[in-house]
Residue, then its C-alpha position, 0 to 999 in steps of 0.5 A: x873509424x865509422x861503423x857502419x850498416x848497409x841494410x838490405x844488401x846481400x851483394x856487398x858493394x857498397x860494404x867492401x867500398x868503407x871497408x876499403x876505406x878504412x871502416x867497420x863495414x857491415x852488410x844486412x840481408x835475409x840472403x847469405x852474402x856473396x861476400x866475406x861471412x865475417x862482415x855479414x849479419x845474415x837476419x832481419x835488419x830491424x833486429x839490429x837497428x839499435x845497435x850502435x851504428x854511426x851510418x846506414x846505407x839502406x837498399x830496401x827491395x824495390x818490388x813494390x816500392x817502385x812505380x815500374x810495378x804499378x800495373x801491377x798493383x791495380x785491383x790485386x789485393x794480395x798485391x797492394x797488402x805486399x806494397x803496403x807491407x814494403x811501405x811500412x818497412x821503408x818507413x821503419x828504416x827512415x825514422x830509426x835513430x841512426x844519427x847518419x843514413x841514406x835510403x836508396x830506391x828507384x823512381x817510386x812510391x815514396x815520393x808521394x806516399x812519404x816526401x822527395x828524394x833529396x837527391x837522384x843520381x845515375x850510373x853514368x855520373x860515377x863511371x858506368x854508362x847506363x841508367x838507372x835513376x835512383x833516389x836518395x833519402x838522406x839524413x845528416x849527409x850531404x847529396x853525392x856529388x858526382x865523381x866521374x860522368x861518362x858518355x853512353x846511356x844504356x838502359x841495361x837493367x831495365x832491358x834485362x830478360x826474366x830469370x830467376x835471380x832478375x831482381x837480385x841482378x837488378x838489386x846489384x849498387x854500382x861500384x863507382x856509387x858505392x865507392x863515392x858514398x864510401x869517400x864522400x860519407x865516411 
């Protein structure tokens, strides 16, 4: 049985997905869950990253990561000292000592400021119809391989309305991505 630590995740998607197969699954997130209390460390996740962990499965917030934001970011200082302070925590999760893990971002920053994604990957490669390109930044894993590509390209999440909790919905992990990194990785 592997444990494992899904940072930075609140939703727990991809948590519920290793446990389903058989996994010490736990989730991290300064939110309290939407899920089971009993498999969430409500806290910082760097408070726990040595910790025994054999995979980590890391969502760390997109606000300022993401190149959607970058008309934002020109000559706002407060601005770019939150994107400074986002890069500098994407970096914490990518040089901890977990032996096995993978970073999850959209199309952003980090391509330049750190290296490529190993790998990007849609929604409609695992059984959703919509895009949403996302990177992975791996470590020890192999690329997912896609499970179930399927017709229809919506882009639902980039068209979603503000409200108040947009960012959470757009944070959400789909469970047919989350369901493959739980087959594919555990």
């Amino acid at each position: 049985m592997t444990k494992v630590l899904v940072g930075c995740e609140f939703t727990q998607v991809v948590t519920k997905a290793f446990r389903e197969q058989g996994h010490e699954a736990y989730s991290c997130d300064i939110l309290p869950t939407e899920g089971n209390p009993n498999w969430h460390i409500e806290g910082n996740v760097l408070d726990i990253l040595n910790e025994k962990w054999d995979l980590a499965v890391f969502h760390p917030p997109c606000t300022y990561l993401a190149v959607s934001g970058n008309r934002w970011m020109k000559n706002n200082p407060k601005r770019e000292a939150l994107r400074e302070e986002a890069v500098e925590f994407f970096m914490v999760l990518a040089n901890c000592r977990i032996h096995k893990m993978a970073i999850e971002n959209p199309v952003g920053i980090m391509s330049t400021r750190w290296r490529k994604p190993d790998q990007y990957i849609q929604p409609y490669e695992f059984g959703h119809p919509e895009t949403k390109k996302t990177g992975l930044w791996l470590k020890n894993l192999s690329p997912l391989e896609p499970t179930k590509v399927v017709p229809g390209r919506e882009q639902r999440i980039f068209r979603m309305p503000p409200s108040e909790n947009r960012s959470q919905e757009r944070s959400r992990t789909y469970e047919g991505i989350a369901k493959a990194m739980s087959i594919q990785w555990g």
